[in-house]
Every structure is written in structure tokens, then in C-alpha cells.
C-alpha positions, -999 to +999 in steps of 0.1 A: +236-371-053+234-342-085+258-361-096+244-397-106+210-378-107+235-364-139+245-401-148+206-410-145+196-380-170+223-390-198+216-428-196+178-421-195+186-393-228+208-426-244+178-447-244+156-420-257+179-415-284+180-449-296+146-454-295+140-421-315+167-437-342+145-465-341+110-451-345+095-455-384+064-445-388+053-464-416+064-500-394+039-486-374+012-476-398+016-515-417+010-531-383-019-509-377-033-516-414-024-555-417-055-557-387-078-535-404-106-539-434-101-524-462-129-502-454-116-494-421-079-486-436-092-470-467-116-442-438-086-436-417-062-430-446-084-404-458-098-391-424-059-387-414-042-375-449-019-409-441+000-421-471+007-389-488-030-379-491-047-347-484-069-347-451-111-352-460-138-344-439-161-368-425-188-350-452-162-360-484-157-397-470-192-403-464-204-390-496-179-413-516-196-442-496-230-433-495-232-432-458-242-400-431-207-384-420-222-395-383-214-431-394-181-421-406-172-409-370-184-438-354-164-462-376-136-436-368-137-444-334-144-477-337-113-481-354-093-462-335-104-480-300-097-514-318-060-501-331-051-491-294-057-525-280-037-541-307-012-566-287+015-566-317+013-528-314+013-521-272+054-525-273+060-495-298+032-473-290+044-474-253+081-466-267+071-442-286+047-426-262+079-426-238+099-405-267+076-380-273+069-376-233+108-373-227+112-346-255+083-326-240+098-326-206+133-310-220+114-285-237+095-275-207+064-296-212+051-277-239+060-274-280+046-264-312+034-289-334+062-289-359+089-283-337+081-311-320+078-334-352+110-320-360+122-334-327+110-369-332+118-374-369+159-359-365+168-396-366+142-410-395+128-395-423+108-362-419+090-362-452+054-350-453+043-388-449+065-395-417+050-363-405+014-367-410+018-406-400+032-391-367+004-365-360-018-395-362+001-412-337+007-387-311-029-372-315-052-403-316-030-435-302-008-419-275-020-419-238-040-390-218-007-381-204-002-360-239-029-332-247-033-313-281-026-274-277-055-256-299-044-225-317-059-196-298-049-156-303-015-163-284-004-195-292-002-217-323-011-253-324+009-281-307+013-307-277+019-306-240+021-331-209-013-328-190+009-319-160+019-283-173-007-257-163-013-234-198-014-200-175+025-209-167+032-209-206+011-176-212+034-158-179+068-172-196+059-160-235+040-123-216+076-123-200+095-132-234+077-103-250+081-076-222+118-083-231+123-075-266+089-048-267+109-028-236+140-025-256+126-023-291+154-044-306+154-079-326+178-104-306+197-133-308+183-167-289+213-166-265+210-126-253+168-137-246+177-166-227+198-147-210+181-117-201+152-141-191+172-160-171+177-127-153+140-119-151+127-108-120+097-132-133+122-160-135+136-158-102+107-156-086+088-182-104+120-206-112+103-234-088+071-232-102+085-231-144+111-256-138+099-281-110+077-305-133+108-314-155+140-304-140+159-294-108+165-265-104+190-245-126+228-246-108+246-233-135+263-261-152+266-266-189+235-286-185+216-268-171+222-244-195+210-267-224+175-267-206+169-233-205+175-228-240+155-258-248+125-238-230+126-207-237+126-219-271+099-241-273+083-207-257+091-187-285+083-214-311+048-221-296+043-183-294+020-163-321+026-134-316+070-139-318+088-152-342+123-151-359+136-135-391+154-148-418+185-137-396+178-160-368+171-129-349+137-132-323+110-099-322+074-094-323+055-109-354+044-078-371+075-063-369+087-051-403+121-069-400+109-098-380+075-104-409+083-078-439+053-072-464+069-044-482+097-052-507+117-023-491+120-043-461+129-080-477+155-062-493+168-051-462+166-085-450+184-099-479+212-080-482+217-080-441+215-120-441+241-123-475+266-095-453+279-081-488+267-062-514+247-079-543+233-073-576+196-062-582+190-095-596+208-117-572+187-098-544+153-102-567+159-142-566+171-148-531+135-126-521+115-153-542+137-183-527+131-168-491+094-171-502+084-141-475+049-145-489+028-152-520+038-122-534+066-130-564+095-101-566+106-087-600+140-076-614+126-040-624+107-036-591+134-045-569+158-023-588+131+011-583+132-003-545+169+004-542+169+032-559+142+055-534+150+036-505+179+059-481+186+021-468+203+013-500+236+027-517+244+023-553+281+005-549+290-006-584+269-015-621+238-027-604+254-034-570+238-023-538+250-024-505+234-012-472+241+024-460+244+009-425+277-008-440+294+024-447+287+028-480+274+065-486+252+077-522+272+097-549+300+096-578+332+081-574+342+114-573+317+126-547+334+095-525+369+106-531+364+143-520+350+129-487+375+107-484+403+134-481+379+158-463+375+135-437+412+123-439+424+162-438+458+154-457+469+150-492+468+107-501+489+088-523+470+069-556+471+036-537+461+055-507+427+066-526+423+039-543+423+009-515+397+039-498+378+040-526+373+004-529+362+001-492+334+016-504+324+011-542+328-022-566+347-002-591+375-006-616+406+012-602+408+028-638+377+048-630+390+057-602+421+071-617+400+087-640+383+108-616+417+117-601+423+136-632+395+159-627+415+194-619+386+214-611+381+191-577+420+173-573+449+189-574+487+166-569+515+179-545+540+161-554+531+126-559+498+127-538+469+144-544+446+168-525+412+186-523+416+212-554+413+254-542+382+267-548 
């Protein structure tokens, strides 16, 4: 029986797929307008932001045409009562209404606004025009089986299947948050769904989260697909979690999560790159990042990873993050604690491979500092800590 439930699921998921491939908003959006005035067309374009423009107000489309923005609205919905009963139209409104229906139920029933678009327009083009044609779609043609989520304190804007209760969504992202506040970490989407698949919450409550869309969870690779797919539509929807440049999942305000100082994009930038980088390089991967309005500059940067402990001076404008290995000082200050901690006498290659582990230097300043007697001394062909 699970099994050509199974069979069901993927040929179901096929004709989903297809249909996704097949969706183009702007077929839609010529249909719609071939069966309008040019008054009508001209008030939805503008009401909507369709056709690359900028959303107006009922106020700013009345005024251009002399009318009360009351009259606006009702031609509004005059024109959007006559577009749904459009015959030409009933066969991709209902296919598409299926599509977005389907994606909603593998993502748990519920998904933030963009995440969803994203969803719909893998197969098409996700421009800003397919995107705001779509949000036109889904929001004003789509049946009442489909309901807008508001932005609220907890959760950013989006859609959900009428069937979902909200207070379910609210107990899963309360849970999500417990998980990562309790052990004051950022972590990776796999170790969240995992630990909230181990959730006392979860396994009491599995029924109730899953029912609506799936069976419940057996184990199989499938099965593991859904969870992800909800417990990151959870996180996505969520306002008060979000993800780093990292991919890594924590609270919002978190400093590594949301940085506002440039201390902490640095941090951010040199951990995503994984090796060290020049002052500059840092300064425009910050500004290409786009953290915020705010623009980064060469000479601020630099004075950021100079007082910042984080941050260790590894070659001619080259940092590196302590965390790494690296440690602060002269090539000579990293070659006496190289054969302090080493507690034997090293051969030149020896230091030298050492010494690069930790500093983008020439091997001839290494040497160099190798021939300072007050702090080196050679036995034989190595060289030691000189006697003080």
C-alpha cells in the first residue's frame, strides 16, 4: 500500500513539474489583457506594478484620471470578478492554482512570499516582471483554498492553504528557536532538522504537523525530503530567524547571523572565503555582500583588522582569522613559538614549511630572521631557541 501510495506521490510530483515548466506568466497576463479596456488594463497594470512598473495607490491612479480612489476600487473589482470568469483563462488558472497548492503542501502548507515565488518560477523566468505578474495571480485570481499570510511581529509575509491552522506554524518556529537559543550556536539546516526531528514537540505533535500533507514520517529518503522541505519553509517564513552569509541558521539579531558593525562582516567574510585575504579584497566582497546600506571603505576596513583580536596580520595587508591558527607578532615572534612549542632544535625547511602554516611570507624573510643570534642559535645544521 506505502508503496504505490509512493508511485502516486512521484507521478502526481511529474505532473506538477511539467506544468510548473509550462507556466509563463506573461501568456497569462496577454489573455487577461486581450479581454480588457484599455482603461481597465491600464488601472490594473498600475494598481498591480504588472509590466515592470512600480505599484500606485488607488489615491495616485485616481488623481491621474480625475476620479475618487473609491471608484478606482470598484473598477478594481470589477475587473478582477470579470478576469476570473474568463472561459479562455479557467484551464490555466486551475493548473496553476493546482501548482501552487501542491508546492504548499510539500512545504508543510505554509511559505514565505518569495520562497514560494522562487518555487514556482525554478522552471521560467524569475525576473521582477514574472514575479510581480505571479503575486497577482496567486493573490487576486487563485481560489479561497490559498490565503495571504500578513506580516505580523513573528512572521514575514507570504501564503498558506486555508487548511493549516497559523497556531501550528507559531508552535513549530517557538520550537525552531528554543533549539538554536538553548545551545547558543548558529547551525547548519541538516543538524536543525535533525535535532527537531528529535523534539519532544515533534513527537508528540508529529500527527497533528504532518497529517494535512503527508503520512507520517517512516524514515525513508522521502520522507526525509519533507521534513527538510518544512522545517525550512518554517525558518524562511520566520522573522525573528534567518541565515548568514554562511548558510548557517540563528536568531535575526544575532551579530553573526545580521552584523551591523564592520568588525563582524569582516568576520563573516573571511569565515565564508576559508583563507586569508587582503584588506581590499575583504572591503569589496563586504560591499558585494550588500549587508546593508552602509558602503565599506579600504582605510576603514584596514583600522578594523587592526584593533579587532579576531584578526591576525599574516602577510603585506593579509589578514586571516585567529580562530584559523594564525597568532599576532613578527616572523620572528612566530618562529620562537614555533620551537618553544616544538621543544627541539628544527631544520631550515623544518621552520620554514612551520612558518608558512602560519604567515604569507617570502621564505627569504624568513631566513633572514633565522640570522638573528640574539634569539637563534644553529647546532649543527638546525637551529634552536638562543641562551639567554
Amino acid at each position: 500500500m506505502e508503496e504505490e501510495k509512493s508511485i502516486l506521490n512521484k507521478i502526481i510530483q511529474s505532473k506538477i513539474s511539467k506544468d510548473a515548466y509550462n507556466y509563463n506568466a506573461n501568456d497569462i497576463l496577454s489573455l487577461i489583457f486581450n479581454n480588457l479596456s484599455e482603461k481597465e488594463k491600464e488601472i490594473i497594470v498600475r494598481r498591480f506594478g504588472l509590466e515592470g512598473g512600480e505599484r500606485q495607490t488607488l489615491e495616485e491612479i485616481g488623481q491621474k484620471h480625475n476620479i475618487t480612489r473609491e471608484r478606482i476600487r470598484q473598477i478594481q473589482s470589477s475587473v478582477i470578478k470579470k478576469i476570473k470568469t474568463l472561459q479562455d483563462l479557467q484551464e490555466q488558472l486551475s493548473s496553476f492554482n493546482n501548482i501552487v497548492k501542491r508546492i504548499l503542501s510539500e512545504y508543510g502548507g505554509i511559505m514565505e512570499e518569495n520562497h514560494l515565488l522562487d518555487e514556482l518560477l525554478r522552471y521560467s523566468e524569475n525576473t521582477p516582471e514574472f514575479r510581480q505578474a505571479t503575486t497577482f495571480i496567486i493573490s487576486e485570481l487563485l481560489d479561497d483554498e490559498i490565503e495571504k499570510v500578513k506580516k505580523t511581529e513573528n512572521l514575514l509575509g507570504g501564503w498558506k492553504l486555508k487548511m493549516l491552522n497559523l497556531e501550528i506554524t507559531h508552535e513549530v518556529i517557538k520550537t525552531l528557536r528554543e533549539i538554536i537559543e538553548n545551545e547558543n550556536k548558529l547551525h547548519q539546516i541538516e543538524e536543525l532538522i535533525e535535532k527537531f526531528r528529535n523534539h519532544g514537540y515533534f513527537n508528540e505533535n508529529q500527527e497533528k504537523i504532518l497529517s494535512p500533507f503527508y503520512n507520517q514520517l517512516n524514515g525513508d529518503s522521502e520522507d526525509k525530503e519533507r521534513l527538510e522541505k518544512l522545517v525550512l519553509s518554517h525558518l524562511n517564513i520566520s522573522k525573528n530567524i534567518d541565515k548568514n552569509i554562511l548558510n548557517e541558521w540563528g536568531v535575526k539579531d544575532w551579530p553573526t547571523v545580521t552584523p551591523k558593525r564592520m568588525g563582524d562582516k569582516v568576520f563573516l567574510v573571511l569565515k565564508k572565503s576559508g583563507k586569508p585575504m587582503h584588506f581590499t579584497e575583504i572591503t569589496n566582497a563586504i560591499n558585494l555582500v550588500n549587508f546593508d546600506k552602509k558602503i565599506a571603505y579600504p582605510a576603514t576596513i584596514h583600522n578594523e583588522l587592526i584593533l579587532d583580536d579576531r584578526f591576525v596580520l599574516v602577510g603585506r595587508g593579509i589578514y586571516a582569522l585567529k580562530e584559523w591558527g594564525y597568532e599576532r607578532g613578527t616572523v620572528t615572534d612566530v618562529i620562537t613559538e614555533i620551537l618553544t612549542e616544538k621543544k627541539q632544535a628544527l631544520s631550515k625547511e623544518q621552520i620554514v614549511n612551520e612558518v608558512l602554516k602560519k604567515r604569507i611570507v617570502k621564505k627569504s624573510t624568513i631566513y633572514l630572521a633565522l640570522t638573528n643570534k640574539n634569539k637563534f642559535k644553529k647546532v649543527g645544521d638546525l637551529y634552536a631557541l638562543a641562551d639567554k
